[in-house]
C-alpha positions, 0 to 999 in steps of 0.5 A: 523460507518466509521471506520466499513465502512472502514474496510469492504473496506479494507478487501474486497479490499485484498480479490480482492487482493488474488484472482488477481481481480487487477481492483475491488480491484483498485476500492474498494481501491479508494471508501476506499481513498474516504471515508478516506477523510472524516473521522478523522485522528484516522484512519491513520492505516487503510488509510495506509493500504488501500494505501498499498493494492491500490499501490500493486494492480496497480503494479499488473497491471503495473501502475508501477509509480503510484505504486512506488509514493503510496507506498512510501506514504505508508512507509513515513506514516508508519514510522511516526506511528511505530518503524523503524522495525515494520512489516508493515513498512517493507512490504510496503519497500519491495513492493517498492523494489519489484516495482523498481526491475519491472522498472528496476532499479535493484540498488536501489531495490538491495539497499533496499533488503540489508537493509532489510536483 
């Protein structure tokens, strides 16, 4: 079923993850948000969760804007879904602060760092 083939995607693209393989899990990541676009909303979690895996990947790599665009995605997304404190919600937060404290932009992340605090 899709949601079978969906869910392979998405643990073979954190198993790339865990081992830095940072380009195959961007390419396992898009083969998944491919496939999301053809399956049905009951998926949202996991298309969420493979979104999060992609954005952490392209941080990785430096593709720091593209990153910071997709895990906001992420968080919007998450927040529609789940209560304000629910664990993935906080993740993806901070993984955003993460990325913005890369690029530099130290207050912002500072600012998200408190309010998850």
């Amino acid at each position: 079923s899709d949601g079978q083939t969906l869910e392979s995607l998405l643990l073979c693209g954190e198993a790339d993850l865990k081992l830095s393989n940072f380009h195959q899990a961007i390419k396992t990541f898009e083969q998944a948000r491919q496939s999301f676009e053809k399956s049905s909303d009951g998926l949202k979690t996991l298309r969420l969760d493979s979104d999060f895996g992609y954005g952490v990947a392209l941080a990785n790599l430096g593709r720091l804007d593209e990153a910071l665009k997709t895990l906001r995605d992420v968080v919007a997304g998450r927040q529609e879904l789940f209560d304000k404190d629910h664990v993935s919600i906080l993740d993806a937060e901070e993984e955003v602060a993460e990325v913005l404290l890369q690029k530099g932009e130290y207050f912002q992340s500072k600012k998200i760092f408190d309010d998850l605090t």
